[in-house]
C-alpha positions as CSV (number, residue, x, y, z in Angstrom):
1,X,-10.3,12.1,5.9
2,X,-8.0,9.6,3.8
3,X,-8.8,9.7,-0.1
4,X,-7.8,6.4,-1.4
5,X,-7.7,5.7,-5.3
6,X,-7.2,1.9,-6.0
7,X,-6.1,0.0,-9.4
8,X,-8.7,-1.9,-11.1
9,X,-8.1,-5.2,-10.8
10,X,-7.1,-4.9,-7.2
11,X,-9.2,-5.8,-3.9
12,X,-8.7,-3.8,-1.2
13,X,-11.8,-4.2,0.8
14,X,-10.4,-6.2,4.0
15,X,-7.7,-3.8,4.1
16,X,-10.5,-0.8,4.1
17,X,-12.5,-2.3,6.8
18,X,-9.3,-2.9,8.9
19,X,-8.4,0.7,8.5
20,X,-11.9,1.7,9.7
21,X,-12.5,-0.7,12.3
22,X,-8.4,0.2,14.0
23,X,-7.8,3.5,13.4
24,X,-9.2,7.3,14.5
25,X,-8.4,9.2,11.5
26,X,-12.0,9.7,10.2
27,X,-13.1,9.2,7.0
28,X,-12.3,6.9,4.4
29,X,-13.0,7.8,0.7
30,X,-11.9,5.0,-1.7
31,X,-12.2,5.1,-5.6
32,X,-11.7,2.4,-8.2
33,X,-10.2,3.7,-10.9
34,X,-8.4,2.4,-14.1
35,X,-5.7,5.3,-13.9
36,X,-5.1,5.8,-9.7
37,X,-1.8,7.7,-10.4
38,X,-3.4,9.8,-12.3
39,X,-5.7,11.3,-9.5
40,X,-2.8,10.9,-6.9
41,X,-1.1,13.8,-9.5
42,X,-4.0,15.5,-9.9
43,X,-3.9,15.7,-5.8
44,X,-7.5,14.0,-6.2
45,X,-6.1,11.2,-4.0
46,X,-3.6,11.3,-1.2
47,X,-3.4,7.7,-1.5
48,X,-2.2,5.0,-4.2
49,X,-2.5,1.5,-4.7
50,X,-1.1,1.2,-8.0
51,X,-0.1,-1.1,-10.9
52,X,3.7,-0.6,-11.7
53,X,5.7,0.1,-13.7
54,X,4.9,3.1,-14.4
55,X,7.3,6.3,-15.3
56,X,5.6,8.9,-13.8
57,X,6.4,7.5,-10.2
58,X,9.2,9.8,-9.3
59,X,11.7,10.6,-6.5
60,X,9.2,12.6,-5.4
61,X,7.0,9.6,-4.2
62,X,7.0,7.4,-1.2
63,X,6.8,3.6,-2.9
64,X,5.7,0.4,-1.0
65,X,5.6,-2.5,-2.9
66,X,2.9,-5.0,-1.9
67,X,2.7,-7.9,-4.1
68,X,3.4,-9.0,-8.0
69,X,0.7,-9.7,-10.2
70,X,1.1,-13.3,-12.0
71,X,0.5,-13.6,-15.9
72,X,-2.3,-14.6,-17.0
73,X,-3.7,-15.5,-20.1
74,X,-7.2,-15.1,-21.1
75,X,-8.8,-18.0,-23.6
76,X,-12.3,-18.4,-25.1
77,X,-14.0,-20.7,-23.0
78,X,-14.5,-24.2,-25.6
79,X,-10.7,-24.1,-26.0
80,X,-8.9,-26.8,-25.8
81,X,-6.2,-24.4,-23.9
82,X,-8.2,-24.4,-20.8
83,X,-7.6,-28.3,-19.8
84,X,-4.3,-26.9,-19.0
85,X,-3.5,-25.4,-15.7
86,X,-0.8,-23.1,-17.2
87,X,-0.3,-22.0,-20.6
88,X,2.9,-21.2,-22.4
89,X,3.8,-19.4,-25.3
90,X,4.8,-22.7,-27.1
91,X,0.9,-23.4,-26.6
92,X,-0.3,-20.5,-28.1
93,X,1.6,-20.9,-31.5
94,X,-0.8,-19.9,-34.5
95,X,-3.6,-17.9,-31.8
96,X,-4.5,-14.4,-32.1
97,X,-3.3,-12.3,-29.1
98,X,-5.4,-9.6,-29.1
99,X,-3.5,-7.9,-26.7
100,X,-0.6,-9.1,-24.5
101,X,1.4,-7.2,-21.7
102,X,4.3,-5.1,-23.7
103,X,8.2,-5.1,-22.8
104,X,7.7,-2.1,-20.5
105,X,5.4,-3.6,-18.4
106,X,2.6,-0.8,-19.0
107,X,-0.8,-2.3,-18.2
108,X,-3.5,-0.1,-20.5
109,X,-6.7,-1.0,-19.1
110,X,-9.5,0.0,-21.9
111,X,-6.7,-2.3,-24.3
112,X,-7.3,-4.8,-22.3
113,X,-10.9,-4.5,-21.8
114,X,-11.1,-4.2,-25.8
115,X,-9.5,-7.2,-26.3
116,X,-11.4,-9.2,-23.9
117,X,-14.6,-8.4,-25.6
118,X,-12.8,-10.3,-28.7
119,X,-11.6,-13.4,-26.6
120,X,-15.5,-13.6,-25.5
121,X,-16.3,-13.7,-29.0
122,X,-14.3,-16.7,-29.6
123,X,-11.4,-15.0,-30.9
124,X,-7.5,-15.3,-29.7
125,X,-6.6,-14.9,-26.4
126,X,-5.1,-11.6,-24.0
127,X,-2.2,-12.3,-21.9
128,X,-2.4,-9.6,-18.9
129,X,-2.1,-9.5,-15.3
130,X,-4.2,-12.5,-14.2
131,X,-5.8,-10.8,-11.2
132,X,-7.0,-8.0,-13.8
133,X,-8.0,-10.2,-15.9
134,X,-10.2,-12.2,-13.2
135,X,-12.0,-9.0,-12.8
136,X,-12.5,-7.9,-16.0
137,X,-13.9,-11.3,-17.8
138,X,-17.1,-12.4,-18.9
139,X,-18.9,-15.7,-18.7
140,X,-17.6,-16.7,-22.3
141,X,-13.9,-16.1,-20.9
142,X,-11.3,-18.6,-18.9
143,X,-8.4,-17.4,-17.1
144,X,-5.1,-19.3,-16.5
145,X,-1.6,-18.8,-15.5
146,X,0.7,-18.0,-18.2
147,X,4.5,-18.9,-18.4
148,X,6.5,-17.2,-21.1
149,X,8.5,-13.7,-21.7
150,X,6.4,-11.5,-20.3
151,X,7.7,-8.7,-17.9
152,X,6.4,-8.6,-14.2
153,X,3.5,-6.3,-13.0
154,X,3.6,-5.3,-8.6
155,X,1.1,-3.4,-6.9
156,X,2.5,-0.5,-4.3
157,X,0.7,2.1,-2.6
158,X,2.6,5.3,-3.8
159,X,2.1,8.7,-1.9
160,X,3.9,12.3,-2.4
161,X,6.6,12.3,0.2
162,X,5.3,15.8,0.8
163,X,1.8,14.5,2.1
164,X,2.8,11.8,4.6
165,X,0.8,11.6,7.4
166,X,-0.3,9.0,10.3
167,X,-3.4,8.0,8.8
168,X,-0.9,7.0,5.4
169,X,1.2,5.4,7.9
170,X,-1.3,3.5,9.6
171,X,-2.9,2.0,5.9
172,X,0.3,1.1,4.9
173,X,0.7,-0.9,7.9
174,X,-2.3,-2.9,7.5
175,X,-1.9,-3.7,3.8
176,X,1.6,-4.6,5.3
177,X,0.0,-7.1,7.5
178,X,-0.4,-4.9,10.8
179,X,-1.6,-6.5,13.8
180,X,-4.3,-4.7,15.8
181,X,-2.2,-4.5,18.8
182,X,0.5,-2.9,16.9
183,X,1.9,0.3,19.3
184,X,2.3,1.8,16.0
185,X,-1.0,2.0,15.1
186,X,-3.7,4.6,16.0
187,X,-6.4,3.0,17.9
188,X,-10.5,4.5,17.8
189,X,-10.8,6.3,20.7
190,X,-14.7,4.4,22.8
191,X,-17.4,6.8,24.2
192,X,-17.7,6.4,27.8
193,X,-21.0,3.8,26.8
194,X,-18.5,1.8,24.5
195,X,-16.0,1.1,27.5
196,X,-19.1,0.4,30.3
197,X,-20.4,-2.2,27.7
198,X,-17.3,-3.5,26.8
199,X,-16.3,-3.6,30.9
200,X,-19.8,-5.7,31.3
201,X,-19.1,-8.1,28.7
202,X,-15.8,-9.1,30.1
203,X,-17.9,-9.5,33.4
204,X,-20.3,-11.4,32.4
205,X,-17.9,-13.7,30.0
206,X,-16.1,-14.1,33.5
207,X,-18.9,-14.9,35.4
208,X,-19.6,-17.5,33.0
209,X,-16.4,-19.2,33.1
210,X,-16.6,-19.3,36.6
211,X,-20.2,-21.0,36.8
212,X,-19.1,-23.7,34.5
213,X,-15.9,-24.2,36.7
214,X,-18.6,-25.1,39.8
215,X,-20.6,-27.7,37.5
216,X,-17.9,-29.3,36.6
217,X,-16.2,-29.4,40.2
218,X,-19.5,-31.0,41.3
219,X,-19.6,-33.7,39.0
């Protein structure tokens, strides 16, 4: 069994299916959490996707970086702000922030949440990750892209060096973009039942090609 923690904000679902559908190594326990690194310490998780930076990833961690997160800014929804399809800091002279991403890049999640509930009131805006953001609004909320100083969030899986094993390997190399035929990759062993059906199939789908060959030879 693989226990997987992921970042709020994050959507790992095709890569879960992927990992279930490819691979033999059993279960898959996944979690959504607001704090993943913290139950990858706690040895609650042998599996990461994470939000970074973050100081408590060591040399004692594997790191894999995925993707970065763009900025985002959340605005009430009547403001004027949201006829634009990116916002800048020049255009949000005079607002409230409520909460923006700080220099270190440290995303807290109930800060955010907190000031959202604000921005849905009608009240300033919240620059953040956008993706979190997107996740996190309400109806009374728009999202956009924001461009202005505001340091750069990535999501990585992140694993203890000490705990890599095959079925790490294999996840890492679909959220990587692993193709199923991949020699790398563990493939689900088929019952005896599973291969004769599977053997029919690609008799009968031969079959078929071949009767449509004779129609169309005798037209």
């Amino acid at each position: 069994m693989l226990r997987l923690s992921f970042a709020t904000g994050t959507e790992p679902g095709k890569w879960f299916t992927r990992f279930r559908d490819r691979t033999a190594h059993g279960r898959l326990l996944t979690t959504d959490s607001e704090d993943p690194l913290a139950e990858l310490l706690d040895a609650r998780a042998d599996l990461a996707l994470a939000r970074l930076p973050d100081p408590r990833v060591t040399g004692d961690y594997h790191v894999v970086e995925l993707y970065r997160e763009s900025p985002g800014i959340a605005l009430p929804k009547d403001s004027e702000l949201t006829l634009l399809d990116r916002v800048s800091s020049a255009d949000i002279e005079g607002e409230i922030v409520n909460w923006r991403t700080p220099a270190d890049g440290l995303i807290d999640i109930p800060a955010v949440r907190e000031g959202l509930q604000v921005v849905a009131a009608n009240v300033g805006v919240v620059i953040a990750p956008r993706p979190l953001i997107r996740v996190l609004s309400r109806k009374q909320i728009e999202h956009r892209d924001f461009v202005g100083d505001v340091p750069a969030t990535h999501i990585a899986l992140v694993w203890r060096k000490t705990d890599d094993s095959g079925g790490i390997q294999d996840f890492v190399g679909i959220a990587k973009g692993r193709t199923p035929n991949s020699s790398r990759q563990v493939a689900p062993k088929r019952s005896a039942r599973e291969k004769a059906l599977a053997k029919q199939e690609r008799r009968a789908g031969a079959a078929g090609v071949e009767k449509r060959a004779r129609k169309t030879r005798r037209r």
